[in-house]
C-alpha positions as CSV (number, residue, x, y, z in Angstrom):
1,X,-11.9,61.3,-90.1
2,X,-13.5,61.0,-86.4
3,X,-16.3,59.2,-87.6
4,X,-13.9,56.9,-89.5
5,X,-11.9,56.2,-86.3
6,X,-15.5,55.6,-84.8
7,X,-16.4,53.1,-87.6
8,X,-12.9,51.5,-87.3
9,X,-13.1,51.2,-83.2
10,X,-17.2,50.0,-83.8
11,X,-15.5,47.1,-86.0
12,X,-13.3,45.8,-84.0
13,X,-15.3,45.8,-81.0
14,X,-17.6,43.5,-83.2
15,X,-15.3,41.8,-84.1
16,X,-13.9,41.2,-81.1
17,X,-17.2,40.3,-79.8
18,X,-17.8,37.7,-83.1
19,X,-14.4,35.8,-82.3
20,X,-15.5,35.6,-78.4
21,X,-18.9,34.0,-79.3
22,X,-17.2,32.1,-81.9
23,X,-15.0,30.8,-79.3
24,X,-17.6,30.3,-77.1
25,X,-19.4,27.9,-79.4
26,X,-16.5,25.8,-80.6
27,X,-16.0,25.4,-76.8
28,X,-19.4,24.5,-76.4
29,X,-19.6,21.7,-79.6
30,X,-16.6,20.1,-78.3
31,X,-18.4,19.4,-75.0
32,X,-21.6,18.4,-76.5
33,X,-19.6,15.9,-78.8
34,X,-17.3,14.6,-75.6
35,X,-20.9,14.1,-73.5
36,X,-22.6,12.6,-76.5
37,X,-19.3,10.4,-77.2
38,X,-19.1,9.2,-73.8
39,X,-22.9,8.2,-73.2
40,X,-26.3,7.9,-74.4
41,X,-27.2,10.1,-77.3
42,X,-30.7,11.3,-76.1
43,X,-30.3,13.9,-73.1
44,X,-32.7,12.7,-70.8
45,X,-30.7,9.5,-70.7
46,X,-27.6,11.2,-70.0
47,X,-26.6,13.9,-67.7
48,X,-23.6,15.7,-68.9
49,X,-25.0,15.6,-72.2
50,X,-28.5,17.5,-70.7
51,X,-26.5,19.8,-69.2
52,X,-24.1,21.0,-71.8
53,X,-26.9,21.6,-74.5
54,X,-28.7,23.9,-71.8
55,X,-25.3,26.0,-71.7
56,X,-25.2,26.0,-74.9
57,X,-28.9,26.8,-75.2
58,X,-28.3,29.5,-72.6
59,X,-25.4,31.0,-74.9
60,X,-28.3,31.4,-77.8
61,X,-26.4,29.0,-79.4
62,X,-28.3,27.6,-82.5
63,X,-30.5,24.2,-83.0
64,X,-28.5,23.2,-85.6
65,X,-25.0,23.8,-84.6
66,X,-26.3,21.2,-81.3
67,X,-27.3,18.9,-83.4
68,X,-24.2,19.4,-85.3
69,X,-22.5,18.7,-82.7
70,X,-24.5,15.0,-81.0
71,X,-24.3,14.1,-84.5
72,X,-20.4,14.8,-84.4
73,X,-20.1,12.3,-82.0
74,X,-21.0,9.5,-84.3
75,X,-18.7,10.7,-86.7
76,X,-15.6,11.2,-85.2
77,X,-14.9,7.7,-83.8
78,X,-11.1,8.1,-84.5
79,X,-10.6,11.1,-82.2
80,X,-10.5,11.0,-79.2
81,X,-11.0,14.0,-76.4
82,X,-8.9,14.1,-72.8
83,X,-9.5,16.2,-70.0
84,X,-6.4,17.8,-68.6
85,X,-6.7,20.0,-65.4
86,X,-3.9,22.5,-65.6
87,X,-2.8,24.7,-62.1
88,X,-0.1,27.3,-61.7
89,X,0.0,31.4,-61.0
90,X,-0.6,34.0,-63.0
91,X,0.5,38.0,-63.2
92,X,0.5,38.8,-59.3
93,X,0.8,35.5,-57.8
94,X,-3.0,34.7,-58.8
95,X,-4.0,31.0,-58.3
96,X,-5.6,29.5,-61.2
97,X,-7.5,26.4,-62.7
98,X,-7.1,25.6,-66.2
99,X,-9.5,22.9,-67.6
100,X,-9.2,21.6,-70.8
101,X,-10.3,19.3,-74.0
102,X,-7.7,18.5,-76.2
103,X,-6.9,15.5,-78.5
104,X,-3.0,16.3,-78.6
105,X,-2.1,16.7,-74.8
106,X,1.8,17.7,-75.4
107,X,0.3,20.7,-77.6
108,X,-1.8,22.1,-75.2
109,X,0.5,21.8,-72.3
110,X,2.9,23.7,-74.6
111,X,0.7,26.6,-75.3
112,X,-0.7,26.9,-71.9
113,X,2.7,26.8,-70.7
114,X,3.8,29.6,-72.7
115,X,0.7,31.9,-71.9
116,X,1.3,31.6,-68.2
117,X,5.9,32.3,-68.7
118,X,5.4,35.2,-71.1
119,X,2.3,36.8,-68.7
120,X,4.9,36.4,-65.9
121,X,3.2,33.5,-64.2
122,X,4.1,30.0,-64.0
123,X,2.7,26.3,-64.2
124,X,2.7,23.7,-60.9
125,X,2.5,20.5,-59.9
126,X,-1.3,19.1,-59.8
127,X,-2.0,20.5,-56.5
128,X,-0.1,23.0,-56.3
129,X,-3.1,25.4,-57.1
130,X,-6.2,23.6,-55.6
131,X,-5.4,23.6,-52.7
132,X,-7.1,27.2,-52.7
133,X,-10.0,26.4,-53.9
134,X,-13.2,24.1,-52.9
135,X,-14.8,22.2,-55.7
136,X,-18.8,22.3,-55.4
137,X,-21.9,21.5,-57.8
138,X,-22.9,24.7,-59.0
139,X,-26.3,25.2,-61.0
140,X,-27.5,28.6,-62.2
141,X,-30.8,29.2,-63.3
142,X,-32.1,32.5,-65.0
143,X,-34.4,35.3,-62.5
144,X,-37.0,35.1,-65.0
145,X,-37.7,30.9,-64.1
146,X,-38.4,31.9,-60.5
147,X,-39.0,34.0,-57.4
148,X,-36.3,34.6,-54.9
149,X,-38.5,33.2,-52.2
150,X,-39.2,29.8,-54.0
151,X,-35.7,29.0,-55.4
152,X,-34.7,28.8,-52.3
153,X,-37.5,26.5,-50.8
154,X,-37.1,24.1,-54.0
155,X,-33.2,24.5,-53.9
156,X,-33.1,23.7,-49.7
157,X,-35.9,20.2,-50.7
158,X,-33.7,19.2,-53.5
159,X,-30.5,19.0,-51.1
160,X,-28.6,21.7,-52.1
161,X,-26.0,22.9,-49.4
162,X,-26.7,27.1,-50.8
163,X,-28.4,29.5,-53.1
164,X,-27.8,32.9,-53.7
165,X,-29.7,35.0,-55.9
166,X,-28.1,38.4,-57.7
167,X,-29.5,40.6,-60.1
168,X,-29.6,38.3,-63.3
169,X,-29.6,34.9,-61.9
170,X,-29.6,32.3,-59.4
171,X,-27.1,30.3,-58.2
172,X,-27.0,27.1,-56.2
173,X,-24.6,25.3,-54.5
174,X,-24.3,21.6,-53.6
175,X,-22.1,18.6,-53.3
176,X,-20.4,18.1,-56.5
177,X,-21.1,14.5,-55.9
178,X,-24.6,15.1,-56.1
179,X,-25.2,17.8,-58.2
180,X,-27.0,15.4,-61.1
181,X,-29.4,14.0,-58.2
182,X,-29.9,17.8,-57.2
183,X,-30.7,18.9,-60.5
184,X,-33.0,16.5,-61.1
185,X,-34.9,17.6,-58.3
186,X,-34.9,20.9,-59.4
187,X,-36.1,19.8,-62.9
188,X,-39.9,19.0,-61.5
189,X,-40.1,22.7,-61.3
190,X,-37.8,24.6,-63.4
191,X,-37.6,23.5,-67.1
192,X,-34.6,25.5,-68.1
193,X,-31.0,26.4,-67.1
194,X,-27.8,28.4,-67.2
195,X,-25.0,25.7,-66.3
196,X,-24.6,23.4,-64.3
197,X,-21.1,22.4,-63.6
198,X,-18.5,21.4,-61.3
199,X,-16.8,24.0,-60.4
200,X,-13.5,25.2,-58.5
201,X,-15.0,28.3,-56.4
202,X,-11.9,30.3,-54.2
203,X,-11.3,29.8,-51.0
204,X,-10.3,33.6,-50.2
205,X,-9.6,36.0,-52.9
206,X,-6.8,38.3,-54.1
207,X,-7.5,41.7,-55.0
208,X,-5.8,43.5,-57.5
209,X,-6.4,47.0,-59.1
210,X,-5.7,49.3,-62.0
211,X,-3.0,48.4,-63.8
212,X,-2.2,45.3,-62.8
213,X,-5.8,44.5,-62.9
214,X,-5.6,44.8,-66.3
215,X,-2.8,42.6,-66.6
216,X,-4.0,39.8,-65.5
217,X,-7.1,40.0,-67.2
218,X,-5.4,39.7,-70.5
219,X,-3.8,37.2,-69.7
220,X,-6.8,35.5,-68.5
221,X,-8.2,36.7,-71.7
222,X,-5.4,34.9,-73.5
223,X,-5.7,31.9,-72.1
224,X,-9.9,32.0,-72.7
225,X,-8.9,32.9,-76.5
226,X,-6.9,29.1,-76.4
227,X,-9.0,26.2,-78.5
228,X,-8.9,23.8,-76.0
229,X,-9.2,25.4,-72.9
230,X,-12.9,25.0,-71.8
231,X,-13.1,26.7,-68.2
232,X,-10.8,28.9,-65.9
233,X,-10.9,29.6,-62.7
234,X,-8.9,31.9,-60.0
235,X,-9.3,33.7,-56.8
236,X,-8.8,37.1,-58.6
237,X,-11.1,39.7,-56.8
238,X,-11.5,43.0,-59.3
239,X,-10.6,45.6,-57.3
240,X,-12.9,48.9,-58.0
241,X,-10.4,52.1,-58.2
């Protein structure tokens, strides 16, 4: 019976793990159609749509679910996708950023208003969340591209404002006004990339532990799991102990 209960836990762990990359594709389509919708087909003409096949790329996402997707674009003339920003606080008073993709706007305000009452949290006004954040270009590029010492000579020529470099990737910083004009600086020397996005980065951080660490990860989690949510963001700092 333990190795049973070993299978069974193996399972759902894969399973798990199938519905997040699931979820993480259908995210990923959606923005490829939106980008491909909204401007040129061919990527090198359009920016948004370079940048989300490279995500998607970067997610080992298939060749033939991209194209899938571009080609989706052409077919779906009827619906049409908004973005919606969503701010509130979550479990512990965590600020949070919710952007999504929706084509029925009073739906997902609904469900993302439910997640945040029944986690204990609560939507705001537009504003009401920002304001603890700074929004910034951020572009991240995989260790194995390039050296520590030239990212950051290439980031600095290219105008970026920072770059960082951890243990799996790189990460650079810049206006988010001219992140495209960055990146295509960067492109004469690096062919490919993480992301590169707009992105709401924390002004200072709340730490939280244990328990109700856990808390507000599922319902972080929770909200991830939602269809049209494509990004989150917080000031949550994962406390250790």
């Amino acid at each position: 019976m333990a190795g049973h209960s070993h299978w069974a836990g193996i399972k759902h762990k894969k399973g798990k793990l199938d519905k997040k990359r699931s979820n993480l594709f259908s995210k990923l389509s959606k923005e490829i159609t939106v980008a491909a919708k909204l401007g040129d087909k061919d990527p090198d003409m359009n920016a948004r749509l370079r940048s989300a096949i490279q995500a998607a790329r970067s997610a080992n996402m298939p060749k033939e679910n991209i194209e899938r997707a571009v080609d989706k674009s052409i077919n779906s003339i009827d619906q049409n996708f908004e973005s919606i920003r969503y701010e509130g606080f979550g479990p512990d008073k965590i600020a949070v950023i919710v952007d999504s993709l929706t084509d029925n706007k009073n739906r997902t305000a609904s469900n993302i208003r439910t997640i945040f009452q029944k986690n204990g949290g609560s939507l705001g006004t537009q504003g009401s969340a920002s304001h603890n954040f700074q929004q910034l270009g951020v572009i991240k590029i995989n260790k194995n591209e390039i050296s520590d010492e030239n990212i950051l000579e290439i980031a600095i020529d290219s105008g970026a404002k920072e770059c960082f470099s951890n243990a799996n990737f790189h990460e650079i910083h810049c206006d988010k006004n001219e992140i495209y004009n960055v990146k295509t600086n960067l492109e004469k020397s690096i062919k490919n990339f993480i992301s590169t996005d707009i992105c709401w980065l924390p002004i200072n951080s709340v730490e939280i532990k244990g328990e109700k660490l856990k808390i507000v990860l599922d319902f972080l989690e929770e909200l991830e799991e939602n269809d049209d949510v494509q990004k989150i963001y917080t000031n949550l700092l994962e406390g250790t102990s």
